[in-house]
N, C-alpha and C positions, 0 to 999 in steps of 0.2 A: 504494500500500500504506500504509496506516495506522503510527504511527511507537505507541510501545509506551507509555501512560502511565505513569512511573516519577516519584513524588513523590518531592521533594527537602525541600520544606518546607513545611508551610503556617503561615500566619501569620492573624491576627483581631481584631477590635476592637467591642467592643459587640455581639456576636453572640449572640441569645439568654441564657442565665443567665452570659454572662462580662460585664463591666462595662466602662469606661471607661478598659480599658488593655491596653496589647499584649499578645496572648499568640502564642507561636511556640514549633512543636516542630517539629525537626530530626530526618527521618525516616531520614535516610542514616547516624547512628551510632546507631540501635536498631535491635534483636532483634525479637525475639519479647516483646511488649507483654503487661501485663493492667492494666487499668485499675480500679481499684478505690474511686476516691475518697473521702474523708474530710468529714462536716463538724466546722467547730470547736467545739468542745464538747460536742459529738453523739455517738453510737455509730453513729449510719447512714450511709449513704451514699448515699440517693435526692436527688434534686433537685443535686447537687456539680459537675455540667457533663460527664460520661463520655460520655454521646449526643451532647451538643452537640459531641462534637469531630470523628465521624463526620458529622454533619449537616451541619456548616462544610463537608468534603469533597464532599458530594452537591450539597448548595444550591448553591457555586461552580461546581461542573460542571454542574450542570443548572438551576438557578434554582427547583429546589423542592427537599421535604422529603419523607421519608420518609411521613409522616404531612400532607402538605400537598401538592398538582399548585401550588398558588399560594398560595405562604403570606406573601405579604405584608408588612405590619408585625410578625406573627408571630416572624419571623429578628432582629428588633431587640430589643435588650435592653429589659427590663418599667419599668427602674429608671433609667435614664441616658435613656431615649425619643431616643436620638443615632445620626444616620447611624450604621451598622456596615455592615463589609466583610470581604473573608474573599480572602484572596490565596492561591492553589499555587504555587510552582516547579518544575519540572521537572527532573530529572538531564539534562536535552539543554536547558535554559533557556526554557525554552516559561516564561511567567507569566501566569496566568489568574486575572483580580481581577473580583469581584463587589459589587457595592456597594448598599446600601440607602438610600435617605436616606428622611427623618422626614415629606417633603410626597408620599411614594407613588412616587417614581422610584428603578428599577432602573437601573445600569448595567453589563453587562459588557466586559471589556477583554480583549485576548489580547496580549500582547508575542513578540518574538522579537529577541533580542536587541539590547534599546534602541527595537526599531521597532514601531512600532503597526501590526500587523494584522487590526484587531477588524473591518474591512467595513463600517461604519456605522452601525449597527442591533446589537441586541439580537439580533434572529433571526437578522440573520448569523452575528453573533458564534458565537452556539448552532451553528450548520449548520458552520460550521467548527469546533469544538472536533468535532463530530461527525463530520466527515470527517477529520479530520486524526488523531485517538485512536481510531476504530471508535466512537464512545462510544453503548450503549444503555442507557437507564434500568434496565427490564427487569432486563438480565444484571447490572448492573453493581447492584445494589439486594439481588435476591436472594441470588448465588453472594458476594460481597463483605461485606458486613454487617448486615443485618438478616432476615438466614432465619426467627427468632423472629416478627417483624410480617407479613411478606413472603410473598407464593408462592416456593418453593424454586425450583430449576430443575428436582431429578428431580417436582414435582406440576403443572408447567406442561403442559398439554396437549402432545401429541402435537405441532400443527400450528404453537406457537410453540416448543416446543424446536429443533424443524427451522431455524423462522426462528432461533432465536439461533444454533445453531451454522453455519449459513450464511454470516450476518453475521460471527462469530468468526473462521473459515475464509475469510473472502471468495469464498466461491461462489455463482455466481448460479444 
């Protein structure tokens, strides 16, 4: 049985429009969120990093982007062109780090407490996070955060709604 993904925290560095220093938000003392970003000296708030905070969540779990299958140098900040990474922890300590570097290599990592069990591989990595969370792109893309971009779940056909709630349900 699949163990429940419950983020604890993610943390980030050079990832997309954030630059060349830590940023970490602690999901276990917030509510209910609205993110609305500010620029400085600006009245708007387009380009401020609001997406990028969900996208850090995706890219780590899945190694793409909402708007990318393989997004590449993409996920690296425009301005610092510097490795960036994108770390979760888990309320049960699961730590799942992603990392970019600048010469085209991806690495993923999965910890449990203290111990590496990332499998060797990239794809492993992947097939475990995926068997270990239920994790589907699909489900987890639509129903979670970007419905706007996204197929929803009630406009997904018929024969993948069935597959996701299958998957959801663990029924074969």
């Amino acid at each position: 049985m699949a163990i429940p993904l419950k983020i604890k925290t993610i943390e980030w560095s050079n990832f997309m429009s954030y630059g060349d220093y830590h940023t970490s938000i602690d999901l276990n003392t917030l509510g209910p969120v609205l993110i609305v970003g500010q620029k400085e000296d600006k009245d708007r708030s387009n380009g401020v990093g609001k997406t990028s905070i969900t996208t850090a969540i995706i890219w780590c779990l899945f190694g793409r982007t909402p708007r990318r299958s393989a997004p590449g140098d993409k996920v690296v900040n425009w301005y610092t062109k510097s490795e960036c990474y994108v770390k979760i922890i888990t309320t049960d300590d699961w730590i799942i780090t992603r990392t970019r570097k600048v010469n085209g290599h991806d690495d993923l990592l999965v910890h449990k407490n203290g111990d590496d069990v990332t499998l060797s591989t990239n794809k492993q990595a992947q097939l475990l996070l995926k068997k270990l969370f239920n994790l589907d792109y699909d489900i987890f893309i639509s129903s979670m955060f970007f419905g706007q971009r996204t197929e929803s779940f009630l406009e997904m056909s018929d024969m993948k709604r069935k597959a996701a709630l299958e998957r959801l349900l663990g029924l074969n």
